[in-house]
Residue frames relative to the residue before (quaternion, step in Angstrom):
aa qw qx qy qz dx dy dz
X 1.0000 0.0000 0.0000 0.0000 0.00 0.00 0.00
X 0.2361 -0.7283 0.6114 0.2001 3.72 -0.78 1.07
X 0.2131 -0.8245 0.5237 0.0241 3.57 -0.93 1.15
X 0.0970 -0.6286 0.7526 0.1704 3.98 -1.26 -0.01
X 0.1860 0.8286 -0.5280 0.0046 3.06 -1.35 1.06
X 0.3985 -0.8264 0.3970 -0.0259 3.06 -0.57 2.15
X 0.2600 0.6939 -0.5724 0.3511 4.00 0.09 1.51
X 0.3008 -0.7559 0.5724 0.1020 3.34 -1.06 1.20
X 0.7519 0.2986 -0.3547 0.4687 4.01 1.28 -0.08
X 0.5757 -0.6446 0.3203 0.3880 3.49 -0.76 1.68
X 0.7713 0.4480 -0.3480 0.2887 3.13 0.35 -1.49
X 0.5806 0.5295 -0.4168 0.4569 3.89 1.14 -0.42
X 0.5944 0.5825 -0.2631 0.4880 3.62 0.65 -1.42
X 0.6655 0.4230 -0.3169 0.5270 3.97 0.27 -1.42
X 0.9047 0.1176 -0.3032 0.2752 3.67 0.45 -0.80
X 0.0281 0.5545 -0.6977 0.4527 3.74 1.24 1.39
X 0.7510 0.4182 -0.4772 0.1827 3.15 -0.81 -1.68
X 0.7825 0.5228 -0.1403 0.3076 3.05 0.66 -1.59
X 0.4472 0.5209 -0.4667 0.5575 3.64 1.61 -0.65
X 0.7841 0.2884 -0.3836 0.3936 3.95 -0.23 -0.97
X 0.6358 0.4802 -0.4725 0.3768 3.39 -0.03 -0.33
X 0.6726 0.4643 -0.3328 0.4704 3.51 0.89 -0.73
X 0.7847 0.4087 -0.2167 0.4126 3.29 1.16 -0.33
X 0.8841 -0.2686 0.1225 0.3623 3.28 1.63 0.36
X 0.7790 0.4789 0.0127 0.4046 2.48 1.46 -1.34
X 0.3154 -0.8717 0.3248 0.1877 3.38 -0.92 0.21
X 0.2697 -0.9063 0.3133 0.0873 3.42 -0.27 1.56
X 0.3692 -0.7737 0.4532 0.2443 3.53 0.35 1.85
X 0.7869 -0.0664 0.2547 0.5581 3.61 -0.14 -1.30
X 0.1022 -0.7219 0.6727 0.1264 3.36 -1.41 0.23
X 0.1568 -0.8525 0.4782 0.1411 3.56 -1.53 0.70
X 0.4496 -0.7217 0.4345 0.2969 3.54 -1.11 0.75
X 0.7600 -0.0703 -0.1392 0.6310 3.68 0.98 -0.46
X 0.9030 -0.2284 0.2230 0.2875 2.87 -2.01 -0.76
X 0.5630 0.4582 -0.4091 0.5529 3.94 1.26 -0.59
X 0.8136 0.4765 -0.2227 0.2477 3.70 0.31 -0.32
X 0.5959 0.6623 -0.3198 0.3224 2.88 1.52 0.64
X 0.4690 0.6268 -0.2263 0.5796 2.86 1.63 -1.16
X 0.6127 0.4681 -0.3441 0.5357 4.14 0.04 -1.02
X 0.8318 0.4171 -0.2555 0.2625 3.37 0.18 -1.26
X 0.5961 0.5946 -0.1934 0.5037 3.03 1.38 -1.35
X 0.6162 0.5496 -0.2181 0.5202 4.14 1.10 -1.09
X 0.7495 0.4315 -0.2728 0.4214 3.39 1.18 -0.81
X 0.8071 0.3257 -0.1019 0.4818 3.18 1.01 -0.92
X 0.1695 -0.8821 0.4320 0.0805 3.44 1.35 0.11
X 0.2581 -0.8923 0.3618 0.0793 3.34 1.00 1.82
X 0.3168 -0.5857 0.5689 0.4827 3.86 -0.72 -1.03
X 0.7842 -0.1355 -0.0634 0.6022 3.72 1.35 -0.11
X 0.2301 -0.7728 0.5868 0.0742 3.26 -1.26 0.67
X 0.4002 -0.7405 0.5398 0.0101 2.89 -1.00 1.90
X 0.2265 0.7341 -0.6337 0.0900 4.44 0.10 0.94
X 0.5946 -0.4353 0.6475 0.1944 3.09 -2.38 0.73
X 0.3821 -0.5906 0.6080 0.3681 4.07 -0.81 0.50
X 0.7914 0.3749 -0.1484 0.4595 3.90 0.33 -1.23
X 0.3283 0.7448 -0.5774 0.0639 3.50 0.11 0.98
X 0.7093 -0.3838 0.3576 0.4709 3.84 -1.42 0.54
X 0.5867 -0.0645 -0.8071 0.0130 2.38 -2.10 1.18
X 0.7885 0.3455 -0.1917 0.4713 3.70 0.68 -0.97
X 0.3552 -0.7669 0.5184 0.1299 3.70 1.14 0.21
X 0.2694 0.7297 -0.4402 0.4486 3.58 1.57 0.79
X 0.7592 -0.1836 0.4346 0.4484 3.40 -1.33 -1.42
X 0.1977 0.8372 -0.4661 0.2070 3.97 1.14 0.40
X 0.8711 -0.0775 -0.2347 0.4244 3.49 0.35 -0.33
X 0.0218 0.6673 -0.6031 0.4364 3.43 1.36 1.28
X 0.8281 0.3336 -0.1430 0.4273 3.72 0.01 -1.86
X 0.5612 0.5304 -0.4493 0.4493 3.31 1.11 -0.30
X 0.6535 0.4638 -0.4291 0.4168 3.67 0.84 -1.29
X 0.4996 0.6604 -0.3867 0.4059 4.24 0.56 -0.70
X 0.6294 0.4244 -0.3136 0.5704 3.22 0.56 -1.66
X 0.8688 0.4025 -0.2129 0.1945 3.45 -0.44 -1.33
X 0.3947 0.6129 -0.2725 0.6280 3.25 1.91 0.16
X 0.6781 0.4002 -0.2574 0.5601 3.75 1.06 -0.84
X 0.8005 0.4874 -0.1937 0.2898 3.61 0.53 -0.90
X 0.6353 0.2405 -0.0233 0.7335 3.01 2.14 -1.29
X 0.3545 -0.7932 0.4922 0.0537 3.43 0.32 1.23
X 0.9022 0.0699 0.0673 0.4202 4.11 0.47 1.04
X 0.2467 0.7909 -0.4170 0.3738 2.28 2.35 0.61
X 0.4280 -0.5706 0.6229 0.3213 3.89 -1.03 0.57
X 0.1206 0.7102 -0.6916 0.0520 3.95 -1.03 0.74
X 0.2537 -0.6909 0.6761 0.0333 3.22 -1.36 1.62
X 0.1290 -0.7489 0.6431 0.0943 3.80 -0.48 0.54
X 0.0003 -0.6943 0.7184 0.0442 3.20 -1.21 0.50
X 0.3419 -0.6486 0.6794 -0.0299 3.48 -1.56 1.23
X 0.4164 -0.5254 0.7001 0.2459 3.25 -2.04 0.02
X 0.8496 0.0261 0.1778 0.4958 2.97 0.27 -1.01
X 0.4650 -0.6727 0.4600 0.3461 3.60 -1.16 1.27
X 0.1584 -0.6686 0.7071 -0.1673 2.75 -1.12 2.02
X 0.1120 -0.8744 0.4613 0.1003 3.58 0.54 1.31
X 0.5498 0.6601 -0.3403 0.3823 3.62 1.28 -0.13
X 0.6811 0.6033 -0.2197 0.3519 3.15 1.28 -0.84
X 0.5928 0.5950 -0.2309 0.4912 2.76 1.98 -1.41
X 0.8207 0.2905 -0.3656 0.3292 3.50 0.54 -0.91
X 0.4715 0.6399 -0.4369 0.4212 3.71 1.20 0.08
X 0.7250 0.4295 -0.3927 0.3683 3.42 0.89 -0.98
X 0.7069 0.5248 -0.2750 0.3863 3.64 1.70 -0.43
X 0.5941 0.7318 -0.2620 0.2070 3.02 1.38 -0.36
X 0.2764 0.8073 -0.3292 0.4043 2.90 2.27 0.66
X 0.2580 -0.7529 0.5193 0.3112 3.82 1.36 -0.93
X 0.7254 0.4329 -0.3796 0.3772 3.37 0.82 0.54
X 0.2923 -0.7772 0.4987 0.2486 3.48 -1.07 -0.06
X 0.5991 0.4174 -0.6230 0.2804 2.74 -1.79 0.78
X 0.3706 0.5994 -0.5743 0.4165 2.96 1.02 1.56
X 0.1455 -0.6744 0.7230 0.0349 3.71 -1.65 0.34
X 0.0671 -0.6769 0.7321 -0.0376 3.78 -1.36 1.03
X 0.2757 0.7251 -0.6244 0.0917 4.03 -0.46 0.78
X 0.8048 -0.2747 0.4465 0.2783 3.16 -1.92 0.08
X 0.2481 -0.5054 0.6978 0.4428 3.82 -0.71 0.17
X 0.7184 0.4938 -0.4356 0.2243 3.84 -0.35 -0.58
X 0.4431 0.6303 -0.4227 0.4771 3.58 1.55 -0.14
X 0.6223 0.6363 -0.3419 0.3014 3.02 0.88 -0.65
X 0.7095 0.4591 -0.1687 0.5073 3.80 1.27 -0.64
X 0.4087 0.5517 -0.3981 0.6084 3.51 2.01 0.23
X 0.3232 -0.7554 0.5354 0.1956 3.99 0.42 0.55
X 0.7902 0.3037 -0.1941 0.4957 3.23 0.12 -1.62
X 0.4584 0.6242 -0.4054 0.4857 3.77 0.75 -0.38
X 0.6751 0.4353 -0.3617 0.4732 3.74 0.02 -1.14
X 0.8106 0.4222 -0.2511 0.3187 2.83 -0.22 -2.28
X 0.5889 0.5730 -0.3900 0.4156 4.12 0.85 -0.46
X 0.7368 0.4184 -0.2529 0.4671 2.97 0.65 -1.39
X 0.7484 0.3378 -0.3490 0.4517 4.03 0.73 -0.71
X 0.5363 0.5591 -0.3946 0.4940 3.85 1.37 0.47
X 0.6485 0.4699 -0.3412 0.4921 3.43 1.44 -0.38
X 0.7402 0.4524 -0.2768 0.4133 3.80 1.06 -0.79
X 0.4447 0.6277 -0.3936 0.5034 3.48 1.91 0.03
X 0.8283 0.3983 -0.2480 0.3063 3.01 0.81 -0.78
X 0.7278 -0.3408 0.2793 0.5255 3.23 1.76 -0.09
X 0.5353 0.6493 -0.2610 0.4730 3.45 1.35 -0.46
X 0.4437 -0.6168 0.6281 0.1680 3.37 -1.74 0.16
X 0.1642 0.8760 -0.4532 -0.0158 3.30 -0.55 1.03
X 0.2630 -0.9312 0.2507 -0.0280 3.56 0.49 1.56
X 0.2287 -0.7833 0.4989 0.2920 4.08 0.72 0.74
X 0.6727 -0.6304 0.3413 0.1835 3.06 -1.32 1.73
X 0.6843 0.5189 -0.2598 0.4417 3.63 1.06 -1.06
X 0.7892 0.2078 -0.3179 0.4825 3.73 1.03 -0.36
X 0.6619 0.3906 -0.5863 0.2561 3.23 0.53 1.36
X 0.3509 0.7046 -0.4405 0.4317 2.83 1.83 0.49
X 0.5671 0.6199 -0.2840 0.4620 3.49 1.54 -1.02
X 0.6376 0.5191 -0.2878 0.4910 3.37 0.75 -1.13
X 0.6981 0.4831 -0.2387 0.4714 3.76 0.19 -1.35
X 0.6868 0.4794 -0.2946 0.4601 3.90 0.63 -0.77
X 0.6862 0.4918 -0.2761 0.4593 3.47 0.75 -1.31
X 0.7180 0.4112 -0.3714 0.4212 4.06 0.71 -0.64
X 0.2067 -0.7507 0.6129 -0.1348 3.01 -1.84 1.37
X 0.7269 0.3861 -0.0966 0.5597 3.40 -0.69 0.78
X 0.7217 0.5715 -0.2492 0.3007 3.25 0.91 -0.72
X 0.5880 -0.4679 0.4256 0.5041 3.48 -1.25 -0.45
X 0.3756 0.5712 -0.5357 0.4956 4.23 0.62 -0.02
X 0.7428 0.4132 -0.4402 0.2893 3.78 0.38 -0.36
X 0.6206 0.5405 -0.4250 0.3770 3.36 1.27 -0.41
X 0.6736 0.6003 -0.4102 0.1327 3.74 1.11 -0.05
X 0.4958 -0.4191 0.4577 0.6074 4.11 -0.75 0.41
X 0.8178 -0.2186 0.4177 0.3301 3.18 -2.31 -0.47
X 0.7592 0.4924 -0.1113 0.4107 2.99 0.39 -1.91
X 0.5969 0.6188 -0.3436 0.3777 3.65 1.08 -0.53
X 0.6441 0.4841 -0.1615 0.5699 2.95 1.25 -1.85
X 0.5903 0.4633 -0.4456 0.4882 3.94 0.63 -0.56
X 0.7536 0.4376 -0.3406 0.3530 3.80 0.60 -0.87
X 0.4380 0.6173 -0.3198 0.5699 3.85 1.73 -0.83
X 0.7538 0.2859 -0.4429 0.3922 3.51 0.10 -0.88
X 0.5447 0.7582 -0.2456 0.2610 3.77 0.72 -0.50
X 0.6591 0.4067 -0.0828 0.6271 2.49 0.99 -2.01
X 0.6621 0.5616 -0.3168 0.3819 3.72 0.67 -0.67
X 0.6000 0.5712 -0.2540 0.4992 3.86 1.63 -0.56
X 0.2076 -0.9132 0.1116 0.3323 2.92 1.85 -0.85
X 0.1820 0.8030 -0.4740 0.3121 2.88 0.92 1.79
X 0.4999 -0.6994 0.4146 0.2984 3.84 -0.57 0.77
X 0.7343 -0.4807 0.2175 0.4272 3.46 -1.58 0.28
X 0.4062 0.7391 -0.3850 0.3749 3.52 1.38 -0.45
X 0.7316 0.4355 -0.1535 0.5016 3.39 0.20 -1.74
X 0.7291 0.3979 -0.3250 0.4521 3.47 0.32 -1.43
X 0.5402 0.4842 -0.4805 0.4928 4.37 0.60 -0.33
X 0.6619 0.5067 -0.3393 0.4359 3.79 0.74 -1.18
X 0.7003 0.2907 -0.3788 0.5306 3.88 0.21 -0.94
X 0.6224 0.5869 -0.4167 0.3076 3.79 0.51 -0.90
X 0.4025 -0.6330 0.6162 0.2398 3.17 0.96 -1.30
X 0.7216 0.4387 -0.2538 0.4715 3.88 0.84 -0.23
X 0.4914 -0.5890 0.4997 0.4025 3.60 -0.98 -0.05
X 0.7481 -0.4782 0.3968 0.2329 3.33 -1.79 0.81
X 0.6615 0.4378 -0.3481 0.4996 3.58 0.95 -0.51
X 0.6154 0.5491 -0.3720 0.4259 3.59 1.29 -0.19
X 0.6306 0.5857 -0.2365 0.4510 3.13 0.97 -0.96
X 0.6723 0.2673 -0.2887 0.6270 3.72 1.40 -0.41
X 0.5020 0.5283 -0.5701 0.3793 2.77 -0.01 0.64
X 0.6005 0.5671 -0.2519 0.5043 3.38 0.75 -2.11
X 0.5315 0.5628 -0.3439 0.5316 4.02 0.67 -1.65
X 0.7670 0.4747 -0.2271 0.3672 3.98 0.15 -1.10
X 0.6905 0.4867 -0.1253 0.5202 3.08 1.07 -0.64
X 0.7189 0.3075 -0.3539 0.5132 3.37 0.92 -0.53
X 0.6844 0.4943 -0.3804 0.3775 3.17 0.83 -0.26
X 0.3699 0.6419 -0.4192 0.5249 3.98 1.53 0.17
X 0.8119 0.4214 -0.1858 0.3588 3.38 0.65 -1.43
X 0.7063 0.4567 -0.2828 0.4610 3.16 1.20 -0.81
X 0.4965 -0.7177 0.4066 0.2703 3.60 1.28 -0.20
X 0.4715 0.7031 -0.3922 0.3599 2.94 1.70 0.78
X 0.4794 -0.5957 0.4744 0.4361 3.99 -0.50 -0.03
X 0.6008 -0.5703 0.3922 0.4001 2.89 -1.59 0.61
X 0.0402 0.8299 -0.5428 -0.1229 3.76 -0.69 0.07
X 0.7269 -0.3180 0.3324 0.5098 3.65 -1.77 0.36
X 0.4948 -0.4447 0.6503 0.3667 3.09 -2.08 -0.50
X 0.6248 0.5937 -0.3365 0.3794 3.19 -1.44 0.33
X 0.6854 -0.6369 0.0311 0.3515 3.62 -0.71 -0.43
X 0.3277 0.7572 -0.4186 0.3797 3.06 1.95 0.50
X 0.5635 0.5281 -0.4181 0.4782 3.72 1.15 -0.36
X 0.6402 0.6222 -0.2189 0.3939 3.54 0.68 -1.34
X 0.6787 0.4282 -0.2512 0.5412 3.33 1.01 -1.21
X 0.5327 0.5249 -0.4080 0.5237 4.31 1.00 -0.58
X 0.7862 0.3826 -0.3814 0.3000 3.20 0.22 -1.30
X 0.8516 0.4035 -0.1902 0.2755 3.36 0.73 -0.78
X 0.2579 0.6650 -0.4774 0.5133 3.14 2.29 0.75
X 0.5993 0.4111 -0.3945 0.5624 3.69 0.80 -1.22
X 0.5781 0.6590 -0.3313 0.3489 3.65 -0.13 -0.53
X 0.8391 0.3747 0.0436 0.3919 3.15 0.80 -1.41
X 0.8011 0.1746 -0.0266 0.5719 2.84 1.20 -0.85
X 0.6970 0.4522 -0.3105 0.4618 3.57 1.02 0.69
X 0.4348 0.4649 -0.4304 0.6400 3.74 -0.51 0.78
X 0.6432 0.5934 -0.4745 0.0953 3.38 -0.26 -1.24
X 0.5345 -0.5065 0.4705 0.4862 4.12 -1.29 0.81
């Protein structure tokens, strides 16, 4: 996989470089702030691009706007964001595109190895990859809502499916068989008043519009 990777602190950036290369991959160019991604990302037209939300000059929403731009310019570009902190706004702006191959995680996901590399092997390919803690954020914060009418096991399968891992994985962590899991998948989607929808990340991208944009004050 040919990569771009956008981090303004060396020691975090130096060791990306070094996770992908150990893992295979190949690291075209890397950037320190925000002017240098775009150029870089236009020049080398990656297969995925790996960016910091907070990059120098204003340490704001820099490569958030970079990932947008680069979604406009490179039409399907794969973008892995990576955050301090659940910044659930960011997540639903960066999705609010309806497409996939997008990813929003934790910088700390980053030191789960196998965790990263899955999750930035799933949004290369087209997938949705969604850091566990802000859809836990999302799911906690709604009230009032339909989410209350689901069992445990529903809400255990929503958060999953919502991280965006398929029925496979979610039977494996669950422990149950794949026809269960569609089912549970069936059901939450009845309750939430969503349509039925494909596998993959067009479900991921419903679930977390409802998510996102409902409840609200």
């Amino acid at each position: 996989m040919r990569v771009v990777i956008a981090e303004d602190n060396a020691l975090l950036r130096e060791g990306l470089v070094l996770l992908m290369t150990s893992a295979g991959h190949e690291v075209l160019a890397v950037a320190g702030s925000g002017p240098e991604i775009m150029p870089a990302l236009l020049k080398h037209r990656p297969d995925a691009a790996v960016l910091d939300v907070r990059m120098p000059p204003g340490f704001r929403d820099e490569g958030l706007r970079a990932a947008l731009e680069a979604r406009r310019e490179i039409p399907g570009l794969p973008v892995l964001v990576l955050s301090q902190y659940v910044e659930e706004s960011y997540a639903t702006e960066l999705l609010g595109g309806g497409a996939g191959g997008i990813g929003y995680l934790l910088k700390d996901r980053v030191g789960r190895v196998d965790e990263f590399l899955d999750a930035l092997d799933r949004v290369a390919k087209g997938g949705t990859a969604i850091d566990p803690e802000v859809v836990a954020e999302l799911l906690t914060r709604r009230r009032d809502s339909p989410l209350d009418s689901l069992t445990p096991r529903e809400r255990e399968v929503l958060k999953l499916m919502a991280e965006g891992h398929d029925n496979a994985t979610i039977a494996r962590t669950l422990v149950v068989t794949e026809r269960a899991v569609h089912k549970h998948i069936g059901n939450v989607f009845q309750k939430l008043g969503l349509p039925p929808s494909d596998s993959g990340h067009r479900r991921v991208l419903a679930v977390l519009a409802y998510l996102g944009h409902t409840g609200r004050p």
